[in-house]
VOBA-1610 file (N, C-alpha, C; in pm, whole numbers, padded with zeros to 5 digits, always signed):
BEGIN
Unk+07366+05518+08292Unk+07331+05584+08417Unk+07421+05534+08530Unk+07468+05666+08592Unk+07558+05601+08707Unk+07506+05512+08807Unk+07507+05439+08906Unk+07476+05400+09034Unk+07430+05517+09135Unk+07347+05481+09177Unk+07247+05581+09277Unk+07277+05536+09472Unk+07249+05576+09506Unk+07218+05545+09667Unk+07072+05593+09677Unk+07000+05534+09740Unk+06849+05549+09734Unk+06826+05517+09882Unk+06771+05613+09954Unk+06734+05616+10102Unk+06615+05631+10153Unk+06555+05507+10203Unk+06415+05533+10280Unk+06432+05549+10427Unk+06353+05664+10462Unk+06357+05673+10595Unk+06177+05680+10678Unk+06151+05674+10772Unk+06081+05671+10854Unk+06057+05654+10979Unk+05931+05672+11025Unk+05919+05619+11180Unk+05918+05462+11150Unk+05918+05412+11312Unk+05970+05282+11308Unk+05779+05199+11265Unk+05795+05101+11176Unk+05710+05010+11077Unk+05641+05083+10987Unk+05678+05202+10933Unk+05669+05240+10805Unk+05666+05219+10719Unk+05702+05067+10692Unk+05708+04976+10570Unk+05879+05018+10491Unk+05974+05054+10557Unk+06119+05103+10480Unk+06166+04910+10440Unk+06148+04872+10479Unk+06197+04671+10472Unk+06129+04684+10371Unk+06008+04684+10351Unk+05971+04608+10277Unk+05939+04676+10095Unk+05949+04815+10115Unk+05947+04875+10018Unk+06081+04905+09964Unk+06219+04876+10059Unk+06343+04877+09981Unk+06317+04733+09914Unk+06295+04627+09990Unk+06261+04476+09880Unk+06205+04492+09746Unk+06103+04544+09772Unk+05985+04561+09660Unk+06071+04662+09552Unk+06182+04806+09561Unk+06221+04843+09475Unk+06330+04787+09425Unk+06403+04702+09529Unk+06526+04618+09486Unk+06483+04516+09403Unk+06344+04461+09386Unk+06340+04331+09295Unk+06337+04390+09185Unk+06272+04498+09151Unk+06194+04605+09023Unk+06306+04602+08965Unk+06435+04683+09040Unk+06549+04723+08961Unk+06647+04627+08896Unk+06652+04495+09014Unk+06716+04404+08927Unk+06664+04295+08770Unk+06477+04337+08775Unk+06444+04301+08648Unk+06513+04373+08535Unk+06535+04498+08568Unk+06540+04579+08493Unk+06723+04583+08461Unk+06781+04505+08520Unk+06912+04433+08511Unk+07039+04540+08542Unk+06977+04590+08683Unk+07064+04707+08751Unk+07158+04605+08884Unk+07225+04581+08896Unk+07313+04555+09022Unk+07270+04629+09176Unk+07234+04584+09243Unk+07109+04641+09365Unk+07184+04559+09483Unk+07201+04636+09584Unk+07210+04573+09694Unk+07161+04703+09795Unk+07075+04606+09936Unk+07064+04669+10066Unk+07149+04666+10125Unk+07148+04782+10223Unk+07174+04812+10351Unk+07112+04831+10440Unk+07086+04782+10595Unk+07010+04834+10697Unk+07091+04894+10814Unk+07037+05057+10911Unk+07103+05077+10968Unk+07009+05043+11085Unk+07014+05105+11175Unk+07167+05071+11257Unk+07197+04903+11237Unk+07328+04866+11246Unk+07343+04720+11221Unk+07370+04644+11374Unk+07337+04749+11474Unk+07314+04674+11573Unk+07466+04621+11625Unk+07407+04510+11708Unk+07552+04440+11755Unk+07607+04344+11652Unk+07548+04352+11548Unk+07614+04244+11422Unk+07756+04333+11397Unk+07795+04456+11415Unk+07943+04494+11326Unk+07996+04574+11481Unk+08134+04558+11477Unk+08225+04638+11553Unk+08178+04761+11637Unk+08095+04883+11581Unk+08070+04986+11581Unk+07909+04972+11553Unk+07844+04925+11589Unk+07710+04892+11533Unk+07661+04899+11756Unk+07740+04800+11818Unk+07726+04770+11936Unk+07680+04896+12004Unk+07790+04983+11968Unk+07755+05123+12044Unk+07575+05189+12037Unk+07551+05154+11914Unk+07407+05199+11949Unk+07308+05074+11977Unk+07317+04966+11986Unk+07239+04861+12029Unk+07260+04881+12232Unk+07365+04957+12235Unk+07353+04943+12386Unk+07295+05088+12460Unk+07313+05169+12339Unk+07251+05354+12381Unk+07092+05272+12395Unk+07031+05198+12258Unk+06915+05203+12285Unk+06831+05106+12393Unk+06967+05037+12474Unk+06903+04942+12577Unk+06912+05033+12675Unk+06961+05158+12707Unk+06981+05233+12769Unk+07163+05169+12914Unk+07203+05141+12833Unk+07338+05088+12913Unk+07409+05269+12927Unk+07412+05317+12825Unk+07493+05446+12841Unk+07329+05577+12930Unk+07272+05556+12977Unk+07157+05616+13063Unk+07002+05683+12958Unk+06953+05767+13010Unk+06832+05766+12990Unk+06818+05861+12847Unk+06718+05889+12751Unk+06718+05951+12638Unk+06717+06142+12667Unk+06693+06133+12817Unk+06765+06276+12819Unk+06862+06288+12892Unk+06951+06177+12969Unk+07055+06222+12991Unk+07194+06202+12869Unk+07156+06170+12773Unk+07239+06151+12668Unk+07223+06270+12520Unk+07289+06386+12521Unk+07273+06448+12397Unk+07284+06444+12285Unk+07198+06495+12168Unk+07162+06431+12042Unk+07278+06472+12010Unk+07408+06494+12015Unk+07545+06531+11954Unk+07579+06370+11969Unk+07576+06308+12094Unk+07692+06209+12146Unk+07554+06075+12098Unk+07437+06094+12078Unk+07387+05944+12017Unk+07387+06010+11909Unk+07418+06126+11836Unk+07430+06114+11672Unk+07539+06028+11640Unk+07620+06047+11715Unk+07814+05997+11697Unk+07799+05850+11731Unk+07655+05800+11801Unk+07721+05643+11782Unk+07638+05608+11670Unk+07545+05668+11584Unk+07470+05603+11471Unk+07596+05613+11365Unk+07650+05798+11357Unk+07761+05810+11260Unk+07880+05714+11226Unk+07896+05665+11365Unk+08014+05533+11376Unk+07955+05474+11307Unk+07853+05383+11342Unk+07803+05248+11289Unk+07832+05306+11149Unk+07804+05419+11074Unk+07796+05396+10941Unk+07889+05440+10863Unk+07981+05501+10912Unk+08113+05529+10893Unk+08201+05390+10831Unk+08205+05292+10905Unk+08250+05179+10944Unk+08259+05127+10833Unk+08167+05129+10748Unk+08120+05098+10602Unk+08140+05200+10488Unk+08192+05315+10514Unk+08231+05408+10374Unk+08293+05361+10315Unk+08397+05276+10310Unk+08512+05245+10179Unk+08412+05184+10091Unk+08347+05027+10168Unk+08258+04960+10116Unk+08132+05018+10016Unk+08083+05093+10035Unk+08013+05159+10026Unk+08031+05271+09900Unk+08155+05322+09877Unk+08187+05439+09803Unk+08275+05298+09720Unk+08309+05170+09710Unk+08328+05109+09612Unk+08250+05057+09512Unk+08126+05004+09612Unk+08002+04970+09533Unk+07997+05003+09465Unk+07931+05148+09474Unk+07851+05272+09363Unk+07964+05276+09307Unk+08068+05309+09301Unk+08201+05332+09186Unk+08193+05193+09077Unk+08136+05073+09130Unk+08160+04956+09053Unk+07997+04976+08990Unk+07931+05041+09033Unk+07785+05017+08920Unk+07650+04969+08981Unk+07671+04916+09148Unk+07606+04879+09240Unk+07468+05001+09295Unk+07408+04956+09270Unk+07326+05070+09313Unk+07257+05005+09468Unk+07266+05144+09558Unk+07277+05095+09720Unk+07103+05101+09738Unk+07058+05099+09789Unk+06908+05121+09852Unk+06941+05094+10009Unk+06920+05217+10064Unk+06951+05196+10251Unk+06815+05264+10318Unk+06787+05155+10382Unk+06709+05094+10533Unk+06763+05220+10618Unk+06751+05332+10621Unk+06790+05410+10690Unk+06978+05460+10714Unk+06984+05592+10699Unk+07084+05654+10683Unk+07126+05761+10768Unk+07227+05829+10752Unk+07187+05970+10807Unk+07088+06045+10858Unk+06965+06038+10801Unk+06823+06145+10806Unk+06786+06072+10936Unk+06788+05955+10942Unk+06747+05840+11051Unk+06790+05933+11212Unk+06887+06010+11187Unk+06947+06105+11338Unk+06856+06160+11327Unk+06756+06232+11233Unk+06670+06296+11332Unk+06559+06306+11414Unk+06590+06159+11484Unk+06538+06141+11592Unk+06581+06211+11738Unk+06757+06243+11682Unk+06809+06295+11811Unk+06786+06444+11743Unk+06749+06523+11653Unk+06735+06661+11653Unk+06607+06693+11745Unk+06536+06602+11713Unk+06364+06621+11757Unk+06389+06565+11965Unk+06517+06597+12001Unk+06500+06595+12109Unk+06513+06749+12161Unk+06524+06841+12046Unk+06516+06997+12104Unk+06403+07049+12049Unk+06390+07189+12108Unk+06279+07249+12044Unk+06299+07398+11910Unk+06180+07385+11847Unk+06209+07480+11770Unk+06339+07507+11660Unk+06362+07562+11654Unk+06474+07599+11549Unk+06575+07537+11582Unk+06592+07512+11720Unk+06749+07433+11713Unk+06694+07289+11683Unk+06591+07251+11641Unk+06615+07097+11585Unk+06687+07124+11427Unk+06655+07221+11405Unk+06674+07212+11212Unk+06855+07283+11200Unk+06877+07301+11354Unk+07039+07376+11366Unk+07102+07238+11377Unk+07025+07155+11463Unk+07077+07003+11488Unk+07100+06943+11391Unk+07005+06906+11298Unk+07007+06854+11164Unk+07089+06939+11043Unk+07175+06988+11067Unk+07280+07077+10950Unk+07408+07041+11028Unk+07385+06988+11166Unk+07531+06955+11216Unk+07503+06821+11220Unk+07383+06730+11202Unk+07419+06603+11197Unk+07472+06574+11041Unk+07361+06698+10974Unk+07442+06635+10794Unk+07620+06619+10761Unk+07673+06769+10884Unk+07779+06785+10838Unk+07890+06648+10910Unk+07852+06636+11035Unk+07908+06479+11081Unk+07934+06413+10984Unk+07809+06358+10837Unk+07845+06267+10801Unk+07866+06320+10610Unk+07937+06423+10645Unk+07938+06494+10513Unk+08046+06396+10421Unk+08111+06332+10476Unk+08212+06242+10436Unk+08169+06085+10399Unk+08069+06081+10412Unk+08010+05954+10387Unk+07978+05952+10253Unk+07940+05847+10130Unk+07856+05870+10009Unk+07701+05924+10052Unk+07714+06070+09962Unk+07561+06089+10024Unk+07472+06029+09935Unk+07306+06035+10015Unk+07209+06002+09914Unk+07171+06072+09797Unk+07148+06009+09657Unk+07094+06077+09542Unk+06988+06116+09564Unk+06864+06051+09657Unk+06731+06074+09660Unk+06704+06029+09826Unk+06641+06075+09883Unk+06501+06013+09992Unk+06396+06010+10013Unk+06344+05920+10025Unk+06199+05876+10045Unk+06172+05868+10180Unk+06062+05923+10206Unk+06044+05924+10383Unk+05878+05882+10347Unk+05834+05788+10419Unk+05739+05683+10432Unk+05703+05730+10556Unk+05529+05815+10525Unk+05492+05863+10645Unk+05319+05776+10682Unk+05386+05719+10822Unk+05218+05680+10859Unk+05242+05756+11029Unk+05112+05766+11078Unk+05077+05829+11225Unk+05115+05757+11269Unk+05216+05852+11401Unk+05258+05820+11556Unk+05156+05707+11608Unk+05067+05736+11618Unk+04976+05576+11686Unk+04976+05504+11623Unk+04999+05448+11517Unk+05010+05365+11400Unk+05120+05293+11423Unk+05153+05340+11406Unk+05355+05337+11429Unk+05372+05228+11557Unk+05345+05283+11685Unk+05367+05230+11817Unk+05245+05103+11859Unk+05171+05083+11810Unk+05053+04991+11837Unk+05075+04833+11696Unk+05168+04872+11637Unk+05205+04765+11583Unk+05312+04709+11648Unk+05313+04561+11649Unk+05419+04501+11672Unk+05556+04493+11620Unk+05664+04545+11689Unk+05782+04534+11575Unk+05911+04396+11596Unk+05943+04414+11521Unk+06064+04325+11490Unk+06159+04331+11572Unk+06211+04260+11681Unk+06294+04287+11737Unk+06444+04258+11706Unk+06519+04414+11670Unk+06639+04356+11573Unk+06748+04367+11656Unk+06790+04398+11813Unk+06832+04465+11856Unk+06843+04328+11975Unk+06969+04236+11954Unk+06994+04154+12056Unk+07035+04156+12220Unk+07053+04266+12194Unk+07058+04257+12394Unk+06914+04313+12455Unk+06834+04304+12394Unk+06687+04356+12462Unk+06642+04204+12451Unk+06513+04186+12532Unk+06415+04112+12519Unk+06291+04149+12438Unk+06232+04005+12382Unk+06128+04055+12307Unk+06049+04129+12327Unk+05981+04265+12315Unk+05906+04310+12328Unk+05891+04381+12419Unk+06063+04432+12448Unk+06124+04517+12535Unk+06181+04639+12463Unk+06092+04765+12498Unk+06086+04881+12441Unk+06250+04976+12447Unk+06227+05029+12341Unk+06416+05097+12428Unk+06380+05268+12471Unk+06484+05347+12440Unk+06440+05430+12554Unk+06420+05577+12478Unk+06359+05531+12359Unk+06287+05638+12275Unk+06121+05592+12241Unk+06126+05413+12265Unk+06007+05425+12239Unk+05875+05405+12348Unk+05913+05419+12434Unk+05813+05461+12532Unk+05741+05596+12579Unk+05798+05660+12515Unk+05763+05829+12508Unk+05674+05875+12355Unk+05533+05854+12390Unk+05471+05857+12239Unk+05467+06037+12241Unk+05484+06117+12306Unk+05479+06261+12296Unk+05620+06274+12202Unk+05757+06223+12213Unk+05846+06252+12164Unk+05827+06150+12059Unk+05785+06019+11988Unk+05753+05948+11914Unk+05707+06072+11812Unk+05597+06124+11838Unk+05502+06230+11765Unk+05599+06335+11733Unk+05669+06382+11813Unk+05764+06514+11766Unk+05914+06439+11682Unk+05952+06376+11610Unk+06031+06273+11534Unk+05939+06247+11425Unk+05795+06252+11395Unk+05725+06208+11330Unk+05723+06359+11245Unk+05691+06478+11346Unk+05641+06580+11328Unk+05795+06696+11238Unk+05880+06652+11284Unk+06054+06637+11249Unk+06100+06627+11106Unk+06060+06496+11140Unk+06083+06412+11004Unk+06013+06529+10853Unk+05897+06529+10874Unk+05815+06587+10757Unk+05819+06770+10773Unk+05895+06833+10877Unk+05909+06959+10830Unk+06090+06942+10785Unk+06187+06888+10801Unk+06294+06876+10734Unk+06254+06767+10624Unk+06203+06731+10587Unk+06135+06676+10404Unk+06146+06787+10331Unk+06012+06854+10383Unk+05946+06952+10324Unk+06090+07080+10298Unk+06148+07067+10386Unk+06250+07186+10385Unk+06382+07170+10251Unk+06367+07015+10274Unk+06517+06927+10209Unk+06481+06916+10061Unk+06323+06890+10000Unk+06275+06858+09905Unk+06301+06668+09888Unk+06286+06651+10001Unk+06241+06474+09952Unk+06105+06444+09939Unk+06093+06324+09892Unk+06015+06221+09844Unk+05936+06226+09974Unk+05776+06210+09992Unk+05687+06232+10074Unk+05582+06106+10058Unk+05579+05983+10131Unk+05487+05908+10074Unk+05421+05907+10179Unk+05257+05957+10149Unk+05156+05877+10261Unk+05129+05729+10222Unk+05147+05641+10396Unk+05119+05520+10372Unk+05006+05465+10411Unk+04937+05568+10501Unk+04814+05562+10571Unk+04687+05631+10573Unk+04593+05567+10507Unk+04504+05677+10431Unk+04325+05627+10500Unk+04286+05733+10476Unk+04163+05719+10504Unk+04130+05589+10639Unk+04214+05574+10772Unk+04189+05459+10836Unk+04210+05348+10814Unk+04329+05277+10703Unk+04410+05213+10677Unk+04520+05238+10603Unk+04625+05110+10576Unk+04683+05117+10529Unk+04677+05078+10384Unk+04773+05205+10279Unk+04771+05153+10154Unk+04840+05041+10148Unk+04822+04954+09992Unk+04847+04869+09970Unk+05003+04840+09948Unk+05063+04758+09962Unk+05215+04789+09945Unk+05267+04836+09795Unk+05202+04783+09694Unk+05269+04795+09574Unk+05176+04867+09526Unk+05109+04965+09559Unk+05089+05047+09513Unk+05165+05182+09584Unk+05174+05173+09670Unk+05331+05253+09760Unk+05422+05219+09694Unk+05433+05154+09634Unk+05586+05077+09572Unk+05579+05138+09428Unk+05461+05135+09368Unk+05453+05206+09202Unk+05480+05371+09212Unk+05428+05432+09287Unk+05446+05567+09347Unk+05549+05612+09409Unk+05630+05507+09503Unk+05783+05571+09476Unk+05817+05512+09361Unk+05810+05442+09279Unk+05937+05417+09145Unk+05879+05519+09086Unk+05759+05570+09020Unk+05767+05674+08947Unk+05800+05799+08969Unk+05778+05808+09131Unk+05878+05968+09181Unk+06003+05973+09133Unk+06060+05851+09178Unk+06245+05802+09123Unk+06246+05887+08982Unk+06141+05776+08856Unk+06178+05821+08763Unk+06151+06010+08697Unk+06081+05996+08817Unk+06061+06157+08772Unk+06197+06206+08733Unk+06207+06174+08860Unk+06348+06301+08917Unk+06510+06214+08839Unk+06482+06120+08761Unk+06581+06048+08671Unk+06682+05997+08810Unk+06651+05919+08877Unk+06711+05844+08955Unk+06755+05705+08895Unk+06674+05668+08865Unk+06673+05521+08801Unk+06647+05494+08670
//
């Protein structure tokens, strides 16, 4: 079996960390060559900076900036990494990424109606040059869910627990949420509820339910 790229996406604490861990240990029992990726990489790489500073709001506010020109600084950041990336998988490496491409459509879900899903066919084609994903998994829990947890602050020029300038807007939080799962549904990815009945499921049982979707669809 060739090497795969395997992409979880979601709203932000969806569990994508910890369920790429949980499938990356599985696969290397199973004595596959596995490595992560997380995007955005922030101010850690060259081209990473550009969006650690969109989301401190240094380049201005989330509507004075169009989802064309913050698609183009996520696309950089991950651009930056194609050779790398398209060597891996050629050597047998199978990728699992912390967010990818699909991750822009946060900036589609800054329009309405049909031009978000016009947005999202010109963000695919931006990064049509990249290794695409074999599969995605989109890890869905509720907009209030989402924002009332504490997150990780990965993003060094903010202060702790200093919001950036998408996530203070839980109306547009909700429409990214709402985004996300009608381009799933449209794309045919992987659909996991993580939040059921007034909690959260258990992790590894989220974790047994995507590997057997995988193997459905002969991913792995």
């Amino acid at each position: 079996m060739s090497a795969k790229l395997i992409n979880f996406e979601g709203i932000d604490s969806s569990g994508k960390k910890i369920q790429s861990n949980l499938l990356a240990d599985k696969l290397k029992k199973e004595g596959k060559k596995i490595e992560i990726i997380h995007f955005p990489t922030y101010q850690k790489s060259p081209l990473g900076i550009f969006v650690a500073k969109y989301l401190k709001g240094d380049f201005g506010s989330k509507e004075e900036i169009t989802p064309e020109i913050g698609s183009i600084f996520y696309s950089l950041d991950r651009y930056q990494f194609k050779k790398e990336l398209k060597r891996k998988l050629e050597s047998g490496i199978f990728i699992i990424a912390d967010r990818y491409t699909a991750s822009n459509i946060f900036q589609a879900a800054k329009l309405d109606g049909d031009e978000r899903f016009k947005m999202w066919e010109w963000i695919k084609a931006l990064d049509r040059r990249l290794p695409q994903p074999d599969v995605i998994i989109l890890l869905d829990i509720p907009t209030k869910i989402s924002v009332s947890l504490k997150k990780e602050q990965k993003n060094e020029l903010m202060e702790e627990g200093e919001k950036d300038i998408h996530e203070s807007d839980l109306n547009y939080q909700e429409k990214v949420r709402k985004t996300y799962l009608e381009i799933a549904e449209k794309e045919g990815w992987i659909v996991i509820e993580c939040f059921r009945n007034g909690v959260f499921r258990d992790k590894k049982d989220i974790h047994e339910e995507v590997y057997q979707e995988l193997k459905q669809r002969n991913i792995i």
